[in-house]
C-alpha positions as CSV (number, residue, x, y, z in Angstrom):
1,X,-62.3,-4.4,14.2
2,X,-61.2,-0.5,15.0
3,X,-63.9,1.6,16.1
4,X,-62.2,4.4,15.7
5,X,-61.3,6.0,12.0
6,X,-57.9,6.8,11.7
7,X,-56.4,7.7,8.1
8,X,-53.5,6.0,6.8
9,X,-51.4,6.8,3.4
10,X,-48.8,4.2,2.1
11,X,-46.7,5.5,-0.9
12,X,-46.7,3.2,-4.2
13,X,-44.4,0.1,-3.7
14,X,-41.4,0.5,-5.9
15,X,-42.6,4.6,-6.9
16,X,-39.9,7.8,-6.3
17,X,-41.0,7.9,-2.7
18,X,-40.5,4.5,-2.1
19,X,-37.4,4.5,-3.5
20,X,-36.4,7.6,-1.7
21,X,-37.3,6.8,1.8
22,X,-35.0,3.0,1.2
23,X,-32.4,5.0,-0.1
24,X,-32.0,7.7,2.4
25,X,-32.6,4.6,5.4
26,X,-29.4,2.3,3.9
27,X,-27.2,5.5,3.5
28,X,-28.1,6.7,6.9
29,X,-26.9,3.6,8.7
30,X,-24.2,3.2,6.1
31,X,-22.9,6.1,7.6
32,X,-23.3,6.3,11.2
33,X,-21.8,2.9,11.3
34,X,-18.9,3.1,9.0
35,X,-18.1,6.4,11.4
36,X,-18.0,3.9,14.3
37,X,-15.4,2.0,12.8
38,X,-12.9,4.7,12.4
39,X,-13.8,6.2,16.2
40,X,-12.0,5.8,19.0
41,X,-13.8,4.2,22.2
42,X,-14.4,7.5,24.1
43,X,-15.9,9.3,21.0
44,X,-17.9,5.9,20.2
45,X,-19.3,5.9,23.8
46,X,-20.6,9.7,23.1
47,X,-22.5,8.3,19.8
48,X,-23.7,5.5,21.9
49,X,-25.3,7.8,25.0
50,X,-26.5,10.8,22.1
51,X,-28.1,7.8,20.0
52,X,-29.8,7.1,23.4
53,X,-31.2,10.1,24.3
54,X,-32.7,10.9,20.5
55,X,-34.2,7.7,20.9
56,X,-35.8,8.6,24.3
57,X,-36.7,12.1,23.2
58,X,-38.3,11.6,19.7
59,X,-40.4,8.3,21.1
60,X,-42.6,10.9,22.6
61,X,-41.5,15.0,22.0
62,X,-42.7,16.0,18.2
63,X,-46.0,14.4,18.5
64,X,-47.0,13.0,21.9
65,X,-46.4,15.7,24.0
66,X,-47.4,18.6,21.5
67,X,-50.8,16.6,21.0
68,X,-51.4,16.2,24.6
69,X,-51.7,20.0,25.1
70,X,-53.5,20.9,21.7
71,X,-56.2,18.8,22.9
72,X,-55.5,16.6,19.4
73,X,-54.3,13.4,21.4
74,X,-56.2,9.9,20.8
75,X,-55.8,7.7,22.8
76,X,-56.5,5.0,19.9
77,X,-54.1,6.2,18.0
78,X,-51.1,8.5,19.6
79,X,-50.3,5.5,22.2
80,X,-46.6,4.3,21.5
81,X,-48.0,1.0,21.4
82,X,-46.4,-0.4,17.6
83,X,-44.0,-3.1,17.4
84,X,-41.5,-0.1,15.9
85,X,-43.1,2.5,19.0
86,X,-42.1,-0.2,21.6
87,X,-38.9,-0.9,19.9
88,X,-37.7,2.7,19.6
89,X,-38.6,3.4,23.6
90,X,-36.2,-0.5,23.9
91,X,-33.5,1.2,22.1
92,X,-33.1,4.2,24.2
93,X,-33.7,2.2,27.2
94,X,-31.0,-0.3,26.5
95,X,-28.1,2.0,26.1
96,X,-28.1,3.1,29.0
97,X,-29.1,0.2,31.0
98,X,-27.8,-2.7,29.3
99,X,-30.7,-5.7,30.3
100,X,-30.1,-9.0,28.4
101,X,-33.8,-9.8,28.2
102,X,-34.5,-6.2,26.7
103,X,-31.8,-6.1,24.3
104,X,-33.1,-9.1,22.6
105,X,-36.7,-7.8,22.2
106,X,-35.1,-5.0,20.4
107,X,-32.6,-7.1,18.4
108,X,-35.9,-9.3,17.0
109,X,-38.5,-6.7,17.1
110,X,-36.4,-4.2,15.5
111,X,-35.0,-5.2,12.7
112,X,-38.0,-7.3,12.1
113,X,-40.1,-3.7,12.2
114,X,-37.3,-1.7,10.5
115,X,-37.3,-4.2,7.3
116,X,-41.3,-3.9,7.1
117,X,-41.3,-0.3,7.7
118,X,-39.0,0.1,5.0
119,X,-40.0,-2.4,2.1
120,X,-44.3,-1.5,2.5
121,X,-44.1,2.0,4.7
122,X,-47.5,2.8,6.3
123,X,-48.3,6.7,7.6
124,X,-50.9,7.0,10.5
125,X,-52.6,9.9,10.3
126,X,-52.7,10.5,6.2
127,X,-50.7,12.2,3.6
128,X,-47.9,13.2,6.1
129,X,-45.7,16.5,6.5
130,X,-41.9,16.9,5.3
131,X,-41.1,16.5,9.6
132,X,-43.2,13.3,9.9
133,X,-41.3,11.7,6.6
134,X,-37.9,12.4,7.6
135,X,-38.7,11.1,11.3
136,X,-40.5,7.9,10.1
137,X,-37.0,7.1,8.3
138,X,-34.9,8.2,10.9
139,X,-36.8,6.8,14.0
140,X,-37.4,3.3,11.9
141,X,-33.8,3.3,10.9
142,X,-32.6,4.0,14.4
143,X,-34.3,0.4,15.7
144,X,-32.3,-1.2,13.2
145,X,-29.0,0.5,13.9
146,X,-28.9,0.9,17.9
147,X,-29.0,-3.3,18.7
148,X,-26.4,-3.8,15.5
149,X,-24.2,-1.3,16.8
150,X,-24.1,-2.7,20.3
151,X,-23.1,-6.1,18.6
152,X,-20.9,-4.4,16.7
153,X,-19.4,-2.2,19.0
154,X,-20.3,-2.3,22.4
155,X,-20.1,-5.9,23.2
156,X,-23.8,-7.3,23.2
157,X,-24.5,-10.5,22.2
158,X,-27.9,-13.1,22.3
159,X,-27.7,-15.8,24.4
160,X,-28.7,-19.4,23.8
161,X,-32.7,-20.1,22.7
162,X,-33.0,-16.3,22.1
163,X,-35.6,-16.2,19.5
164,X,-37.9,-19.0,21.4
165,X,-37.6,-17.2,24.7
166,X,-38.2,-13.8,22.7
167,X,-41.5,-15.3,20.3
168,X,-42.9,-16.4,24.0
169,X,-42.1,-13.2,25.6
170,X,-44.0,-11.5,22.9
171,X,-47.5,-13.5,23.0
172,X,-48.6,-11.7,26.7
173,X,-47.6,-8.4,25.0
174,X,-49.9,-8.9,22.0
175,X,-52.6,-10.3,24.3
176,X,-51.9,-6.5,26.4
177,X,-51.9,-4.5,23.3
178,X,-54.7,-6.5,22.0
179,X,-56.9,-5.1,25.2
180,X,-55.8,-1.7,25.4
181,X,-57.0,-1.6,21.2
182,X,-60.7,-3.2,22.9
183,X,-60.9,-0.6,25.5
184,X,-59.8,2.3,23.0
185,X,-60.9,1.1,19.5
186,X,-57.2,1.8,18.5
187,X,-55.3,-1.1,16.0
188,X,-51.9,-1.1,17.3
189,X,-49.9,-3.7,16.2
190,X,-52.7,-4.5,13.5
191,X,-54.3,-6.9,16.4
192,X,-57.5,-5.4,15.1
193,X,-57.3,-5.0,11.5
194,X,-54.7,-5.7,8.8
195,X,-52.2,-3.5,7.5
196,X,-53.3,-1.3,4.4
197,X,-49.6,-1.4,3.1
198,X,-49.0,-3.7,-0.3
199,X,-47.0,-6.5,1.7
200,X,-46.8,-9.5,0.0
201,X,-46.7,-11.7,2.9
202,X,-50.1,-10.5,4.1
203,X,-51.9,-13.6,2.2
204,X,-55.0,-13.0,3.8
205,X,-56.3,-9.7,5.4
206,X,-59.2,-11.8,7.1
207,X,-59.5,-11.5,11.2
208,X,-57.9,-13.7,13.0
209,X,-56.2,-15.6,10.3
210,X,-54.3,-12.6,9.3
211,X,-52.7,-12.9,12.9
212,X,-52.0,-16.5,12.6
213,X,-50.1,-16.0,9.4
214,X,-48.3,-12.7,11.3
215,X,-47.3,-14.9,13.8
216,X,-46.2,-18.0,11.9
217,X,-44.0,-15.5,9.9
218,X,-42.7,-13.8,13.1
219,X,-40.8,-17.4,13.6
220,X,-39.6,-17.2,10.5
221,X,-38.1,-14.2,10.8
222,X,-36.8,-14.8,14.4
223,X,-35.0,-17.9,13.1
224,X,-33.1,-16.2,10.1
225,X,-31.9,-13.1,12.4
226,X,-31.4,-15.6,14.7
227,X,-28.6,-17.6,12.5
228,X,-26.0,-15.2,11.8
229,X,-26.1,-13.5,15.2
230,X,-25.8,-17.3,16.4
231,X,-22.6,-17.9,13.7
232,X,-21.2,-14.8,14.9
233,X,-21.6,-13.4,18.8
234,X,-24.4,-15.8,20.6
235,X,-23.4,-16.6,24.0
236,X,-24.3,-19.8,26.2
237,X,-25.2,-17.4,29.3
């Protein structure tokens, strides 16, 4: 369990902000991508690198760095160390340097973190600010958007045995993240505690069966992203 008391606020499943934040996420990558199909490559390559920076810039800039030298930072708490942090920093990374191996983390832990992000949102810190709202959507949206549109338009594709190779991958990074919240009494990836937000999937909120259930369902979902990327672009290389 967290030694360490951090407050979280989770709006009411299915309530105006709820409803709001889902609305604003689907018209936001609606948009972006519907303008990639009508751009030609140069301007689409532009989008690509700017989507890259904003990726690399927020992951740290409105709340890492200004909490750093306010003396407010926490180390068991203002780590990047989420499944969403970690994929936001993968999806800045990849666009500019396009590894196969990282490129699938993002695919799988993205839009695995975007859908939960979206459907049972969950604020660390408390009731947060009009800034912190708008980049929770934004920043959970972008994870989502960056490894579709380089499937869409840039080319990238998941090889053969993705999701296995990926679900492997992930077990020394949970055993890492799982450390760092021993030696800092943080609860990244909720390796330490269970979510607060009204998931239905969380059947039990019990330590360490809530994990086992988390990663039962993390094959779950690996195997139906895994199908229509497979029907569509995956590769045998």
């Amino acid at each position: 369990m967290s030694d360490t008391y951090i407050p979280h606020w989770t709006p009411e499943i299915f309530g105006s902000f709820w409803w709001n934040g889902l609305i604003f996420s689907i018209l936001f990558i609606s948009i972006i991508l519907f303008m990639g199909r009508y751009m030609d490559k140069k301007t689409r390559l532009y989008l690509t690198y700017s989507m890259g920076i904003y990726q690399l810039v927020s992951a740290f800039s409105p709340w890492l760095i200004p909490n750093v030298f306010n003396g407010k930072f926490v180390l068991a708490s203002d780590l990047p160390l989420e499944m969403c942090g970690l994929s936001g920093i993968l999806a800045g990374i990849v666009i500019f340097y396009r590894n196969q191996t990282l490129f699938e983390f993002l695919y799988f832990w993205g839009i695995c973190g975007f859908i939960h992000s979206i459907i049972s949102p969950e604020f660390t810190g408390g009731d947060p600010s009009n800034f912190q709202v708008f980049d929770y959507y934004v920043g959970h949206s972008m994870i989502f958007l960056v490894p579709v549109w380089l499937m869409v338009f840039m080319g990238s594709s998941l090889t053969k045995g993705a999701l296995w190779r990926i679900a492997l991958y992930t077990q020394p990074v949970l055993l890492f993240v799982g450390t760092i919240n021993w030696l800092v009494g943080g609860n990244y990836m909720y390796l330490a505690e269970a979510p607060i937000a009204n998931n239905p999937l969380i059947l039990t909120r019990e330590w360490p069966w809530y994990i086992l259930l988390f990663e039962f369902l993390m094959i779950i979902h690996f195997i139906l992203l895994y199908l229509p990327a497979k029907k569509s672009s995956v590769s045998s290389t």
